[in-house]
TORGU-307058 format. One line per field, with one value per atom (N, C-alpha, C): atom name; x, y, z. Coordinates in pm, 1 decimal, padded with zeros to 6 digits, always signed. Layout:
site <- (CA	...)
X <- (X	...)
Y <- (Y	...)
Z <- (Z	...)
END
This chain:
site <- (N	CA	C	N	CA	C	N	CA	C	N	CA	C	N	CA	C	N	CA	C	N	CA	C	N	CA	C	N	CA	C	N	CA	C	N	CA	C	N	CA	C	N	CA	C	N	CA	C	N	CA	C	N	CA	C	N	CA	C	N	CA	C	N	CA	C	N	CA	C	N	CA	C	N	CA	C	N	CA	C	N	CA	C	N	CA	C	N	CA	C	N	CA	C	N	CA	C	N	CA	C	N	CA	C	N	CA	C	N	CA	C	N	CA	C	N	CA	C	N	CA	C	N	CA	C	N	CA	C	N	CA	C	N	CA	C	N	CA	C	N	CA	C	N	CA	C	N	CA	C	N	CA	C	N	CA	C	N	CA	C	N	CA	C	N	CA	C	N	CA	C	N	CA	C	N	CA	C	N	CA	C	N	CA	C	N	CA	C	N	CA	C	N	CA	C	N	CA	C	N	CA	C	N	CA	C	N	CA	C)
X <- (+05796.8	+05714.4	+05792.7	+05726.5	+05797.0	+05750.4	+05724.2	+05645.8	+05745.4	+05900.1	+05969.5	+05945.7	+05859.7	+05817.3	+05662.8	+05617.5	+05454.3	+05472.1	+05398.5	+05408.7	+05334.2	+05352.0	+05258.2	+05141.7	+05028.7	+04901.0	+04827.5	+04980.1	+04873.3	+04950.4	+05070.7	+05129.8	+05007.6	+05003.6	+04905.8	+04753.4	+04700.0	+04594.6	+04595.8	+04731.8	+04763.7	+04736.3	+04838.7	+04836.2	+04689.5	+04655.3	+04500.7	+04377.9	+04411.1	+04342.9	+04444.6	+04543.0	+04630.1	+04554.1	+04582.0	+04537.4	+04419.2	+04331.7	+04115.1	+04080.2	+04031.4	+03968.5	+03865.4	+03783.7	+03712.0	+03763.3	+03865.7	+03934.4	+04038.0	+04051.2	+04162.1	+04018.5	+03958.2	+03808.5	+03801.4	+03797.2	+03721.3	+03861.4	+03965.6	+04078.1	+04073.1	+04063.1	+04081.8	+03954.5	+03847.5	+03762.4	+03642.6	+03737.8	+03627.5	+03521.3	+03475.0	+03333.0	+03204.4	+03264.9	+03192.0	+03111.2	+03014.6	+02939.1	+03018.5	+03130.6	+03187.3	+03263.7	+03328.7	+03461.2	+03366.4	+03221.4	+03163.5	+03155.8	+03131.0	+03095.5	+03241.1	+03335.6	+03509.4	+03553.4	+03498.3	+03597.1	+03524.8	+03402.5	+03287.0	+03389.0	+03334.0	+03409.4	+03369.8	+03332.6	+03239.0	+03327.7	+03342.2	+03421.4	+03616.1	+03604.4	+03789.8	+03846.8	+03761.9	+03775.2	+03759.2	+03738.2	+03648.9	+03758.3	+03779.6	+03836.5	+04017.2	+03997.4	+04157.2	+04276.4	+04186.8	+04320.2	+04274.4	+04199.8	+04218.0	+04331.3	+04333.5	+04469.0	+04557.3	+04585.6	+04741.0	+04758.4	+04686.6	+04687.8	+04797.5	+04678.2	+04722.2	+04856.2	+04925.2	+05024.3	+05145.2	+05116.8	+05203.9	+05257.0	+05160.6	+05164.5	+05161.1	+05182.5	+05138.3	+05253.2	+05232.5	+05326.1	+05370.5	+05524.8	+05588.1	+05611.8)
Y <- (+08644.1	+08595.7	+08612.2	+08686.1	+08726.8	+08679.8	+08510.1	+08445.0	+08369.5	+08411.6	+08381.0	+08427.8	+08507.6	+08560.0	+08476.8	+08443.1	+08362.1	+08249.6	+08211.3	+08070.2	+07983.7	+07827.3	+07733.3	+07748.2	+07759.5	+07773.3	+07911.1	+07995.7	+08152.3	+08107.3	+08027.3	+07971.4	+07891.5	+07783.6	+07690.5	+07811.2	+07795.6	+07889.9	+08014.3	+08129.7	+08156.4	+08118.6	+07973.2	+07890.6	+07864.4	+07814.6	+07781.6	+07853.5	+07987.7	+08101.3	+08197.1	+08152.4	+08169.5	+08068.2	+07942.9	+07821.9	+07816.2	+07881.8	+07865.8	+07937.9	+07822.1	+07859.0	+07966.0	+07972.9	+08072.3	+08199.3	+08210.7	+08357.7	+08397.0	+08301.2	+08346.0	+08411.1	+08328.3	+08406.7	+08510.0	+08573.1	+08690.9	+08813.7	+08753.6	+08838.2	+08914.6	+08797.2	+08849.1	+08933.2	+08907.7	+08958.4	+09012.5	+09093.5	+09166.9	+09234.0	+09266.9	+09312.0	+09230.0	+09064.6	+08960.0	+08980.0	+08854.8	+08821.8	+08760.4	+08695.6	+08622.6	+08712.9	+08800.9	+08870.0	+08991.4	+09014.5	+09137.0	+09076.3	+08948.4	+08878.2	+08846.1	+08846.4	+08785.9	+08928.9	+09030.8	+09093.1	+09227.5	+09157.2	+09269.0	+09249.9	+09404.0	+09399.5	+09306.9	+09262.6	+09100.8	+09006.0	+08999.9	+08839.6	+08867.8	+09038.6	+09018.4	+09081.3	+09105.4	+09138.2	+09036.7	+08935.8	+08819.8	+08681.6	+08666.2	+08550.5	+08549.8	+08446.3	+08409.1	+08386.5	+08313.4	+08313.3	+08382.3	+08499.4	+08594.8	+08671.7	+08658.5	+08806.4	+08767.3	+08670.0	+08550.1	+08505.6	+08536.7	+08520.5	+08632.9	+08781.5	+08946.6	+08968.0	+08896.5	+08936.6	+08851.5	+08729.7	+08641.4	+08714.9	+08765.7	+08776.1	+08967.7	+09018.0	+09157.6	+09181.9	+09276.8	+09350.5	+09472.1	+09450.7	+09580.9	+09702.8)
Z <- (+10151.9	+10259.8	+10389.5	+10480.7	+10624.5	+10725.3	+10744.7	+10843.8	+10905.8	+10965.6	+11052.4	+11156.3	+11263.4	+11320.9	+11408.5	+11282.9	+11358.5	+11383.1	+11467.0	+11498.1	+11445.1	+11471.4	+11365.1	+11292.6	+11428.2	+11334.4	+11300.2	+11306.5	+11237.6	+11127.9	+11101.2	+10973.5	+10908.4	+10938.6	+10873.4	+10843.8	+10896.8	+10909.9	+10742.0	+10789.1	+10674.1	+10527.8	+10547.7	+10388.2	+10361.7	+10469.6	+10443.8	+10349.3	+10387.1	+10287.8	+10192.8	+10199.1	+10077.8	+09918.9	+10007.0	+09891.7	+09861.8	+09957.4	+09943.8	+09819.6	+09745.2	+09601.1	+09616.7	+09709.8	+09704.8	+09762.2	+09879.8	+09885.1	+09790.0	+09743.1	+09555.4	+09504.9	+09495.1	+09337.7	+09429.3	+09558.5	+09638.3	+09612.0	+09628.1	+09600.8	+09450.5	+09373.8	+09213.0	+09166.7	+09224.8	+09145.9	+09309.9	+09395.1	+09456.1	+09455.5	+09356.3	+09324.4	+09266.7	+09293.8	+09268.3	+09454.4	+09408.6	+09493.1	+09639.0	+09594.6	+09710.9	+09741.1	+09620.9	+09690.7	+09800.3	+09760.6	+09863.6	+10000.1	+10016.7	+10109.5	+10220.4	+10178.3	+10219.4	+10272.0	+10163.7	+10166.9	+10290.7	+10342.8	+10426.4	+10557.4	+10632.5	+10748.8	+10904.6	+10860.2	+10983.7	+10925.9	+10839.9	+10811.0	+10830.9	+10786.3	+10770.3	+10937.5	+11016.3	+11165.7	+11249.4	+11165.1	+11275.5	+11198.4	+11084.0	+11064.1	+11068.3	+11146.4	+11174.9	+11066.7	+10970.5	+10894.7	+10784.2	+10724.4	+10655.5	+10710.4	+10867.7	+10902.3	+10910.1	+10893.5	+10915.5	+10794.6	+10702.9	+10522.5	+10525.3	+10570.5	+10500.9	+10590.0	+10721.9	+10785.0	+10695.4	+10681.3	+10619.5	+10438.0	+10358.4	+10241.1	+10214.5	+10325.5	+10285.2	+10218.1	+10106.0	+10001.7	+10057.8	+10056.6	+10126.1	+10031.3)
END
């Protein structure tokens, strides 16, 4: 995890949809109903802490 760099609430924010039961089910199983919905380009351009999730947790 490489979130020495962000500040508090793109931190918090982050955890926030790290820990969200429903963007875990949209992660694991994207071709579900929720994961089409999370994972559409209106919600992952537009929500704050989906990108402070994917900056905090991206796999190098």
């Amino acid at each position: 995890m490489s979130d020495t760099n962000l500040g508090f609430l793109k931190r918090t924010q982050g955890k926030f949809c790290h820990h969200c039961p429903m963007c875990n089910h949209a992660r694991g199983k994207p071709d579900s109903f929720i994961g089409r919905i999370i994972h559409n380009p209106r919600h992952t351009e537009h929500c704050m802490a989906w990108q402070a999730e994917k900056e905090m947790y991206q796999k190098d």
